[in-house]
C-alpha positions as CSV (number, residue, x, y, z in Angstrom):
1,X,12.9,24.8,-25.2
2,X,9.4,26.3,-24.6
3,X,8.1,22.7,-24.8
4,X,9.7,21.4,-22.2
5,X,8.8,24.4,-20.1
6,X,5.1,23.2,-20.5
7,X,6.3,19.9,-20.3
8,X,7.2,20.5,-16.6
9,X,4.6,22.6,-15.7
10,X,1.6,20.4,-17.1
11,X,3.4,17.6,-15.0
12,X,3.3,19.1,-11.9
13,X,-0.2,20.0,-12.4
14,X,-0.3,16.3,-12.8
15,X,1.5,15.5,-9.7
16,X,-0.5,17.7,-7.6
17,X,-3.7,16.4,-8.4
18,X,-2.7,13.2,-7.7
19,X,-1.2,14.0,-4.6
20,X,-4.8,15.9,-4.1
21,X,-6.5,12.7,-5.0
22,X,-4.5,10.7,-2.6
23,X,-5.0,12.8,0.3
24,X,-8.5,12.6,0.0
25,X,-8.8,9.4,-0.5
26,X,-6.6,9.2,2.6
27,X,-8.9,11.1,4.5
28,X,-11.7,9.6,3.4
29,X,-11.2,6.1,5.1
30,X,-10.4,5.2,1.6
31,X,-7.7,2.9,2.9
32,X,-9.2,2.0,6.3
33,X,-8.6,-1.8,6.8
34,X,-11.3,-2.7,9.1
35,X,-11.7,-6.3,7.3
36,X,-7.9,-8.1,7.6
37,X,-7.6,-7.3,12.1
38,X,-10.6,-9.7,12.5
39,X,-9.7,-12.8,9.9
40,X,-6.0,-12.2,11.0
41,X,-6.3,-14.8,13.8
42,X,-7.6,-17.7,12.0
43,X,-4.4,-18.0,9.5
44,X,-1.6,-19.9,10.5
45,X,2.0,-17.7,11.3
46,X,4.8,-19.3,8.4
47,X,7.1,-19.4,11.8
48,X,5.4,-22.1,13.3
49,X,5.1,-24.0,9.9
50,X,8.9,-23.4,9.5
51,X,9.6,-24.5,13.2
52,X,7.8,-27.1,12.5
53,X,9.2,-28.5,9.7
54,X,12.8,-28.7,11.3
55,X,11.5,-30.4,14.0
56,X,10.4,-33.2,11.8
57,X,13.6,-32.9,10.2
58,X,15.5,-34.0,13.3
């Protein structure tokens, strides 16, 4: 029983470094996508492919 007592407890240690880790990271501009905006543009929507197709189809 005392195992999974330290069980639980060393996995919430666990959890809340992650969750530590991930805020920083967050906070960091880790996840800052300042790259995908500007090449967004030059790829093609798949609804106007699709549309496109059925047209043909017609």
């Amino acid at each position: 029983m005392s195992v999974i007592v330290v069980l639980i407890g060393v996995s919430v240690l666990v959890a809340v470094g992650f969750l530590f880790a991930f805020l920083w990271a967050v906070k960091s501009g880790q996840y800052d996508d300042r790259y995908t905006p500007s090449v967004r543009m030059l790829f093609d929507d798949e609804k106007k492919k699709d549309e496109n197709k059925e047209e043909d189809h017609k």
